[in-house]
C-alpha distance (Angstrom), angle and dihedral (degrees) to the residues before:
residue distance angle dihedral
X1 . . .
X2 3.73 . .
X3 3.78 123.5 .
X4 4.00 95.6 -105.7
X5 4.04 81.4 54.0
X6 3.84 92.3 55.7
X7 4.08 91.7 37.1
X8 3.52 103.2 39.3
X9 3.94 82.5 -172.4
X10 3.06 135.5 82.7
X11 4.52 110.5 -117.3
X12 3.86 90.4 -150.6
X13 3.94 98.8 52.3
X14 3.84 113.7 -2.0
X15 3.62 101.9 -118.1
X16 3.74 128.1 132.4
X17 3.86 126.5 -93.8
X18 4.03 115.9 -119.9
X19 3.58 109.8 -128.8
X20 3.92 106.2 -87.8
X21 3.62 88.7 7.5
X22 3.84 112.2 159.8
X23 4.14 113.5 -108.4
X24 3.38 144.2 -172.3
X25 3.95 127.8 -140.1
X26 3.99 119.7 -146.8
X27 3.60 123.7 -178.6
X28 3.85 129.7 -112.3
X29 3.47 125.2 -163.7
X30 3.76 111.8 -156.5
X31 3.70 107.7 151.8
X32 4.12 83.2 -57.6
X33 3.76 131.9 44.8
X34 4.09 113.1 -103.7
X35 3.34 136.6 172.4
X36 3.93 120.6 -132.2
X37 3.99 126.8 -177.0
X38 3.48 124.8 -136.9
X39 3.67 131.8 173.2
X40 3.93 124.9 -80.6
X41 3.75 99.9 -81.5
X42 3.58 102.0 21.0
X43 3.30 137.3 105.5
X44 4.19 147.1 -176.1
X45 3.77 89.4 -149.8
X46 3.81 116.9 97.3
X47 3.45 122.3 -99.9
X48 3.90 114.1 -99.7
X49 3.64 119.0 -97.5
X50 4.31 110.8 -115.0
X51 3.91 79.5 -124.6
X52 3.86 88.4 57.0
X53 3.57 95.4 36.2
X54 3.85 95.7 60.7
X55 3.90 101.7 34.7
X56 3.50 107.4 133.2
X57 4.06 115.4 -107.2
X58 3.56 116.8 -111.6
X59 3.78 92.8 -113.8
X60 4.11 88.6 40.6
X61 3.83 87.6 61.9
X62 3.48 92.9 45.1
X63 3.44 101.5 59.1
């Protein structure tokens, strides 16, 4: 049984899985290692911050 099959919602937003619908799996640490799906595209990470999101690269910077 996969994890969409024992969810039948998605972590990241709540909705429902289609049958045979496509998932991802993400990782949550909370005192043990599981395994959540979430639909293509969506994630229970936080967005990054604009600050994060355009921080130069170590390589970019030295160059």
């Amino acid at each position: 049984m996969s994890a969409a099959e024992r969810q039948r919602t998605c972590a990241a937003c709540g909705g429902p899985f289609a049958p045979e619908e496509r998932t991802g799996l993400e990782t949550v640490i909370d005192g043990e290692v599981r395994y959540v799906a979430v639909h293509t595209r969506h994630s229970t990470y936080p967005p990054l911050r604009d600050t994060e999101a355009h921080r130069p690269t170590d390589a970019a910077a030295a160059a």
